[in-house]
MDAnalysis code that builds the backbone (N, CA, C; Angstrom):
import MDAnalysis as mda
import numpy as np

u = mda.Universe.empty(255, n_residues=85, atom_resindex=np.repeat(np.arange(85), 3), trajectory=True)
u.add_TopologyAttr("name", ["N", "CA", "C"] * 85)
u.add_TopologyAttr("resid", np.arange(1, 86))
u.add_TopologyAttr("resname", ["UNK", "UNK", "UNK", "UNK", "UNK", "UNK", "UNK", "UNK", "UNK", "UNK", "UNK", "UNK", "UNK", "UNK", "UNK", "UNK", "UNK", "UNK", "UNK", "UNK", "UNK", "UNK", "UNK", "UNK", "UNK", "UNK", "UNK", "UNK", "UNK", "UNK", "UNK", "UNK", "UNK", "UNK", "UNK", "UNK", "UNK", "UNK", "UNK", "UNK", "UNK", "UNK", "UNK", "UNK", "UNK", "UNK", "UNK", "UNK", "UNK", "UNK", "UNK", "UNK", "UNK", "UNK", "UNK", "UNK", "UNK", "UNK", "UNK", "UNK", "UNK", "UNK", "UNK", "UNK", "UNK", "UNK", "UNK", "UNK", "UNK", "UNK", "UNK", "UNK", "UNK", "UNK", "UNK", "UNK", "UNK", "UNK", "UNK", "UNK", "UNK", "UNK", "UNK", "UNK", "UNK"])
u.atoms.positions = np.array([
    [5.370, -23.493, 8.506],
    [6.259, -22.415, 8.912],
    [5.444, -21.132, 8.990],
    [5.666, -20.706, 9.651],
    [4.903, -19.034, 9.958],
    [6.027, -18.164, 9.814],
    [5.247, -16.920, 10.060],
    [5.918, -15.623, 9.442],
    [6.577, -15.025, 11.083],
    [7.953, -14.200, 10.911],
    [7.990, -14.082, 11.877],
    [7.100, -13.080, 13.074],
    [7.040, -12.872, 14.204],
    [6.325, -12.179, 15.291],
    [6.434, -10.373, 14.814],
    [5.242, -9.751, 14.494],
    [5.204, -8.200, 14.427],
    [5.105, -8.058, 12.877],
    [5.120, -9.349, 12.121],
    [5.544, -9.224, 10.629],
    [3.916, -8.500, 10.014],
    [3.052, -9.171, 10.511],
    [1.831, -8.928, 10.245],
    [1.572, -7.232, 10.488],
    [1.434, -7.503, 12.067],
    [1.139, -5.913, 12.760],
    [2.151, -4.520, 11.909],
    [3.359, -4.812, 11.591],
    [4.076, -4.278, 10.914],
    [3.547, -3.866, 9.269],
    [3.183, -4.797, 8.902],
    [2.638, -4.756, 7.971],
    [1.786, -3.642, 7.707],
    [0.244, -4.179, 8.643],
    [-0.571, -3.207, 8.436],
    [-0.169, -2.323, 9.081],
    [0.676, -1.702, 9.691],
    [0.773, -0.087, 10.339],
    [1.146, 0.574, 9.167],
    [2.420, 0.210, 7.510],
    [2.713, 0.381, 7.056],
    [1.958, 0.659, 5.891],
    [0.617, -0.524, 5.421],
    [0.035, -0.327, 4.723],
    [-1.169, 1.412, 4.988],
    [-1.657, 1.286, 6.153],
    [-2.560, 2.966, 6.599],
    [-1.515, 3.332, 6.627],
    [-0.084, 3.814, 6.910],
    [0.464, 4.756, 6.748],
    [0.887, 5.171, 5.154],
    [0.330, 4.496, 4.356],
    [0.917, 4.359, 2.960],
    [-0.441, 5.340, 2.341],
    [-1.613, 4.470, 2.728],
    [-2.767, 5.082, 2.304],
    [-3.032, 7.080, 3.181],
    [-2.333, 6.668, 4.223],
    [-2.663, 8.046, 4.586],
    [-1.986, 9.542, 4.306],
    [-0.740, 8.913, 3.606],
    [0.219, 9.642, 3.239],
    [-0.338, 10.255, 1.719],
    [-0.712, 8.931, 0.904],
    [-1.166, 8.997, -0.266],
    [-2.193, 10.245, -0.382],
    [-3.357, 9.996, 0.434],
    [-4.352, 10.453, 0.342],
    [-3.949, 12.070, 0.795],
    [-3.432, 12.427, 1.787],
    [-2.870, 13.833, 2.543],
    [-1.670, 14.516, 1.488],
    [-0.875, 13.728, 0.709],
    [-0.686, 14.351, -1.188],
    [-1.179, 14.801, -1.634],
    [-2.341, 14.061, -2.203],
    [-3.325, 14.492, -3.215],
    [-4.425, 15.847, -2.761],
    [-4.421, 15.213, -1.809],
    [-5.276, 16.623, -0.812],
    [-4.389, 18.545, -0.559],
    [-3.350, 18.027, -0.811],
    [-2.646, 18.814, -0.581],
    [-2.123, 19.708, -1.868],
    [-2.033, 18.687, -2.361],
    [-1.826, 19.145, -3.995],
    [-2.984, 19.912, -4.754],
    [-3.765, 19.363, -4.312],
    [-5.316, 19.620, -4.581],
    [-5.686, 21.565, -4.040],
    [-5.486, 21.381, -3.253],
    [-5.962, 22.805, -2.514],
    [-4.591, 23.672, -2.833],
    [-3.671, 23.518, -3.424],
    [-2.850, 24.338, -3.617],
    [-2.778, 24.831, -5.485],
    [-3.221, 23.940, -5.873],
    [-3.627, 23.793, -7.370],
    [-4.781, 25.186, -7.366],
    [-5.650, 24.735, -6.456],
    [-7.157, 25.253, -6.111],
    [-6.581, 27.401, -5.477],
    [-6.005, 27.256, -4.851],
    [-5.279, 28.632, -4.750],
    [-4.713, 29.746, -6.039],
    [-3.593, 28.769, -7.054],
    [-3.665, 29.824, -8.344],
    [-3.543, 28.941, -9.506],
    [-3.835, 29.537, -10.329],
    [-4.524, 29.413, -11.729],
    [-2.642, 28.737, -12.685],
    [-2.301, 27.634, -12.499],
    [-1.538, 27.298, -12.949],
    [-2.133, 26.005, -13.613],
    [-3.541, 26.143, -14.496],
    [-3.671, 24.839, -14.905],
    [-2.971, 24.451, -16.540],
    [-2.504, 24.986, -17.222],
    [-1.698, 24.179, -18.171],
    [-0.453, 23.457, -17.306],
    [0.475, 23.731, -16.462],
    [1.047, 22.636, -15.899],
    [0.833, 21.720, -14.953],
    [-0.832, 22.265, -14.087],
    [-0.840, 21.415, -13.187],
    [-1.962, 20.088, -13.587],
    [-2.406, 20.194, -14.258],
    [-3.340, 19.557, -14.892],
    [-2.727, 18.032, -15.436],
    [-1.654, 18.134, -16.195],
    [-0.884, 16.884, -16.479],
    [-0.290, 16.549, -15.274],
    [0.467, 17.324, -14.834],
    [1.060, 16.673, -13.158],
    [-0.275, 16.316, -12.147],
    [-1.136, 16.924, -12.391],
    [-2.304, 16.268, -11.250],
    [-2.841, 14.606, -11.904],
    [-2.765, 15.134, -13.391],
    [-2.968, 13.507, -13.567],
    [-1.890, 12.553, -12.951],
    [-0.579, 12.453, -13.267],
    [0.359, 11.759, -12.496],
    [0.022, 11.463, -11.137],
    [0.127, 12.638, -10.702],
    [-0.201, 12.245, -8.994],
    [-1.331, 11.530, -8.983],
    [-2.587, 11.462, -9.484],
    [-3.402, 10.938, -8.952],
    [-3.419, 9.301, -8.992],
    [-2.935, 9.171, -10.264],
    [-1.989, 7.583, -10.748],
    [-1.205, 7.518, -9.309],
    [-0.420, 8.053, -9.127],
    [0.629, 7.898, -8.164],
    [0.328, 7.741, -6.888],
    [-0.768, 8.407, -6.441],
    [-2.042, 8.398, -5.037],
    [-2.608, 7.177, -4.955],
    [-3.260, 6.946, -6.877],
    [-3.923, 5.766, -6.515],
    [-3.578, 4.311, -6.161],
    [-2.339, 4.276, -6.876],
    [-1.467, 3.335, -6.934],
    [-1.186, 2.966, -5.420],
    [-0.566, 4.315, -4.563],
    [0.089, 4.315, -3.582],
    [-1.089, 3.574, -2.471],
    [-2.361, 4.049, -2.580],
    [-3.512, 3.900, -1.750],
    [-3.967, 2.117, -1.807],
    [-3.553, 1.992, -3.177],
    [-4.054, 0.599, -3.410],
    [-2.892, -0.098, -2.574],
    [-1.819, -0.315, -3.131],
    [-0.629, -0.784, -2.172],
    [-0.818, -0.792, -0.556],
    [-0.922, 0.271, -0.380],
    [-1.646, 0.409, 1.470],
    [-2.417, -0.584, 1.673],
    [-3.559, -0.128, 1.047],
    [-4.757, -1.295, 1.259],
    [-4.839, -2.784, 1.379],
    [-4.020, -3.247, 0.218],
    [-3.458, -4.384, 0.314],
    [-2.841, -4.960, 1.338],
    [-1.586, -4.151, 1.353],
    [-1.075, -4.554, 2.599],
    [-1.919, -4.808, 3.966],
    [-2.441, -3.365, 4.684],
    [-3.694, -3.248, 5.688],
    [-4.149, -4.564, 5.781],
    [-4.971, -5.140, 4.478],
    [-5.980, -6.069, 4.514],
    [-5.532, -7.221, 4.319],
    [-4.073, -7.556, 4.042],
    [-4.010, -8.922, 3.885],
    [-4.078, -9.635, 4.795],
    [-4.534, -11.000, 4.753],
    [-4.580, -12.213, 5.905],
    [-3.650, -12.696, 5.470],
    [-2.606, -13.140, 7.088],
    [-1.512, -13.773, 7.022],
    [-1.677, -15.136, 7.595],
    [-3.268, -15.779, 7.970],
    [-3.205, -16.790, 8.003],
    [-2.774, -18.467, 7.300],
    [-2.905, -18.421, 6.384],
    [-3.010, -19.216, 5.174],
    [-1.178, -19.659, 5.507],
    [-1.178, -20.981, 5.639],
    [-0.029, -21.899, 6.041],
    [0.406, -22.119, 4.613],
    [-0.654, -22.106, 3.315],
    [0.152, -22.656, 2.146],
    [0.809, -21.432, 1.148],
    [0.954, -19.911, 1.927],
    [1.885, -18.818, 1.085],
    [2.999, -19.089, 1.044],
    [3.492, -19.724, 2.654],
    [4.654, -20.155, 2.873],
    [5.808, -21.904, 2.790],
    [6.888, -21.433, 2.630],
    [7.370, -22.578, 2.528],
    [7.612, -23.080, 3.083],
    [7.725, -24.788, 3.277],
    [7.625, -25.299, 4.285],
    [9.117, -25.059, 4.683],
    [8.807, -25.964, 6.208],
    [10.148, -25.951, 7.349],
    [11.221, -26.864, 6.459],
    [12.385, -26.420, 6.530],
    [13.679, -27.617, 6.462],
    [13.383, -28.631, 7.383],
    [13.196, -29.914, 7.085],
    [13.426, -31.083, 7.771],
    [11.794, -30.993, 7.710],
    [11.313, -30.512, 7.170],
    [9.476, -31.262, 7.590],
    [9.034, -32.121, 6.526],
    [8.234, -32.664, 6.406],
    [7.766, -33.953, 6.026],
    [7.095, -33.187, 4.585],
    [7.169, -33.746, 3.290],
    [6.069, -32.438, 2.372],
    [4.892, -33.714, 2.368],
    [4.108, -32.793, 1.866],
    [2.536, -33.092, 1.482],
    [2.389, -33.295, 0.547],
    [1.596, -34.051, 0.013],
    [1.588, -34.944, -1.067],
    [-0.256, -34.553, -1.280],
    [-0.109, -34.661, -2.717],
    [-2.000, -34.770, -2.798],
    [-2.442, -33.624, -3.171],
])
């Protein structure tokens, strides 16, 4: 059984849009941090975000890069014969 048509392509458009979002956060957060001197609160919240960036970036990536070739992620067809062995 295969996955349905666009599932893949869908996929990875979702995964770079995950990573690019992530990354254009942190960047953003970053240079605005970098503008005024608010580091007793931004300092713990920059840690979060960056957890939260990295997390988010890894997720992207994953997605992006997975191969959807592999016939044995999925389950087989109703009515197909199983494999044995």
């Amino acid at each position: 059984m295969s996955h349905p048509p666009g599932v893949e392509e869908r996929a990875r458009i979702l995964g770079w849009s995950i990573m690019v979002v992530s990354a254009l956060q942190l960047a953003l957060f970053l240079r605005g941090i970098s503008r005024r001197s608010y580091a007793a609160l931004a300092l713990p919240v920059l840690g979060l975000l960056t957890i939260a960036s990295a997390l988010g970036f890894w997720l992207g990536y994953t997605m992006a890069t997975t191969r959807f070739g592999d016939t044995s992620d999925y389950p087989p067809e109703p009515g197909a014969p199983e494999a044995t062995g």
